[in-house]
C-alpha positions in Angstrom: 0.0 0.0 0.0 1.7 3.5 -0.7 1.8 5.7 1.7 2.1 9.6 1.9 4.9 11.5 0.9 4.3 13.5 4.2 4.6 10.4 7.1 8.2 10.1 8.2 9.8 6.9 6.9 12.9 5.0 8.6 15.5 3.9 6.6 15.1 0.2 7.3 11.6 0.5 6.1 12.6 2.3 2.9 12.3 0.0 -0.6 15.7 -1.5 -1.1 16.8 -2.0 -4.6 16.5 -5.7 -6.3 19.5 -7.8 -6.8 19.9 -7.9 -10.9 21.0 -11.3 -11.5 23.1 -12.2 -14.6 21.9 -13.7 -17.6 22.4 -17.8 -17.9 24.8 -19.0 -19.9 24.1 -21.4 -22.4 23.7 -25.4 -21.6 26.6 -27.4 -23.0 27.4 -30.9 -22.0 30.9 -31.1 -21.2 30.9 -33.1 -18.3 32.8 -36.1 -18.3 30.0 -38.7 -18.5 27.2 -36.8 -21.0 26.7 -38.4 -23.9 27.1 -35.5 -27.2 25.1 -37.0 -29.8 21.4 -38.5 -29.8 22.0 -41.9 -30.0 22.4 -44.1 -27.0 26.0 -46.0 -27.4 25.1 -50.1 -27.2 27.0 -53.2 -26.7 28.2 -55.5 -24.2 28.1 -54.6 -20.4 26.3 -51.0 -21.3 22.9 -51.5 -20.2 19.7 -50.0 -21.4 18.7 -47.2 -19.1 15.1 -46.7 -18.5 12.4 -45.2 -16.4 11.7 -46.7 -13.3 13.2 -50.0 -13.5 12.6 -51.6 -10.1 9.2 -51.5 -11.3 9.8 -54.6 -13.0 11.3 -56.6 -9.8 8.0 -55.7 -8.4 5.7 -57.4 -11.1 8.2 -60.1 -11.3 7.3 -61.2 -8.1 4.2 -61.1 -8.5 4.5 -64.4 -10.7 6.2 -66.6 -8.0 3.6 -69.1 -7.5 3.4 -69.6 -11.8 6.5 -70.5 -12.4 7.2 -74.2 -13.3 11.0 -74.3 -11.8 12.8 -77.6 -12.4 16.0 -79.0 -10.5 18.4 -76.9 -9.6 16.7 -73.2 -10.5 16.5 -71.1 -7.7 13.3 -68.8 -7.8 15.1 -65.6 -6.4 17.5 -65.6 -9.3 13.9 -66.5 -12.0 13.0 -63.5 -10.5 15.7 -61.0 -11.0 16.3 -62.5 -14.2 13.0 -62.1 -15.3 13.1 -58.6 -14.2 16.5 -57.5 -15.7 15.1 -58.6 -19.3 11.9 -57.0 -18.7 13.5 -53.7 -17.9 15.4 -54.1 -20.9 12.6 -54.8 -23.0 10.7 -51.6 -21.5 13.5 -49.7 -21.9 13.7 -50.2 -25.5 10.2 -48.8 -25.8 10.9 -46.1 -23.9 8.9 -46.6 -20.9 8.4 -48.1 -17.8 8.2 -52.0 -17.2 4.6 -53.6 -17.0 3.2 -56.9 -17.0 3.5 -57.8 -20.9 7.3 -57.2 -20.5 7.5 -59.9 -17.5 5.4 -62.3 -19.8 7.8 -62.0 -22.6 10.7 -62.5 -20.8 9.3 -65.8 -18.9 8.3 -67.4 -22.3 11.6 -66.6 -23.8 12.8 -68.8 -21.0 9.8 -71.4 -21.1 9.5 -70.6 -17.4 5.2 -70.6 -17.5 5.2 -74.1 -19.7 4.4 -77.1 -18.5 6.2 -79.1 -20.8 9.3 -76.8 -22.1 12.3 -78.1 -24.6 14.9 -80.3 -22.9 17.7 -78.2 -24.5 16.2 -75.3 -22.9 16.3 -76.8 -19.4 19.6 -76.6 -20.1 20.2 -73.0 -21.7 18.0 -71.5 -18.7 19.4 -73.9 -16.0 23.3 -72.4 -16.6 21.7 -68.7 -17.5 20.0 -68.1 -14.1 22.1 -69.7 -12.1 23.4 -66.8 -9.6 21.5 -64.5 -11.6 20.0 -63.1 -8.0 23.3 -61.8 -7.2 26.0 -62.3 -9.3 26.5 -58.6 -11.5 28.4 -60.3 -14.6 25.6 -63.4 -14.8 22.7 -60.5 -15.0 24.7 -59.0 -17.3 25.6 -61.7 -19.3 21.6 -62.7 -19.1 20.3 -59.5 -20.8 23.5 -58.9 -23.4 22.7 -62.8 -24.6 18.7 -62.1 -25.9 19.2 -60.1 -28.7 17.1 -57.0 -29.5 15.4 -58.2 -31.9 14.1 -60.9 -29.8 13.5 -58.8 -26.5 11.0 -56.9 -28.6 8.8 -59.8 -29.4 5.5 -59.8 -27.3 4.7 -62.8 -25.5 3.0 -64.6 -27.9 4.9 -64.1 -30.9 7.8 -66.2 -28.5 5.2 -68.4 -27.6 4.3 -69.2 -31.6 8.2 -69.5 -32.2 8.8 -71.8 -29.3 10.8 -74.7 -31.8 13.3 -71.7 -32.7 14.1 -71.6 -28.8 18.1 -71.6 -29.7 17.9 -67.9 -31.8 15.8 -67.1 -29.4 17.9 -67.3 -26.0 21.2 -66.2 -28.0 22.4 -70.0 -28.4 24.7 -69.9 -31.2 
């Protein structure tokens, strides 16, 4: 509210000038780890970063009690497994996990079949084996589906279940 030019003001009450700030800069991306051109780098051991990825561990989990686990699998590291390709295939989409991405990645692995491949047993038996805590076996995991693959739906893998080698990156 102004007030009259005739009622005494103290100093400390006068208006005080604003601080001018300066004008920004523009953005560059010079530190060490920004990546400088559009396209994500791939390969081995990279990754595919995503949005909300622990997402996946939690719809995962919500499969226990459908898995068909044979000797020697461990359902913790089905689990994590699961989730890490899951995440992966999301990723590639650009988006979060959800529950067609956990589908996929168990019928890649035959892990809701009744019946699955023998080779396969095999394939998935040495694949997940220390997958729920061993970094290099989640990473070798999600580096051996190739893209390709991981972008399948669920029943698309399903249909192509007598190609399970180039599915599962067996050479």
């Amino acid at each position: 509210m102004t007030q009259p030019s005739f009622v005494p003001i103290t100093e400390a009450d006068q208006v005080r000038p604003a601080l001018r700030l300066e004008e920004p800069r523009p953005w560059v991306a010079d530190r060490p780890a920004e990546l400088r051109f559009p396209v994500r780098p791939g390969g081995r051991n990279l990754g595919t970063p995503g949005p909300d990825q622990g997402y996946a561990l939690r719809l995962a989990r919500r499969f226990a009690d459908r898995l068909r686990l044979r000797q020697g699998e461990a359902e913790e590291d089905v689990i994590v497994g699961t989730a890490l390709l899951a995440s992966r295939r999301a990723a590639l989409f650009g988006r979060a996990p959800a529950v067609q991405d956990i589908e996929t990645a168990l019928s890649l692995f035959a892990f809701l079949d009744d019946d699955p491949p023998e080779g396969l047993l095999d394939v998935r038996r040495l694949a997940f084996s220390s997958a729920g805590r061993d970094y290099s076996v989640q990473r070798a995991l999600v580096d051996r589906v190739p893209e390709g693959v991981i972008r399948l739906s669920a029943t698309d893998v399903a249909g192509r279940r007598e190609d399970w080698a180039a599915l599962v990156g067996v050479a």
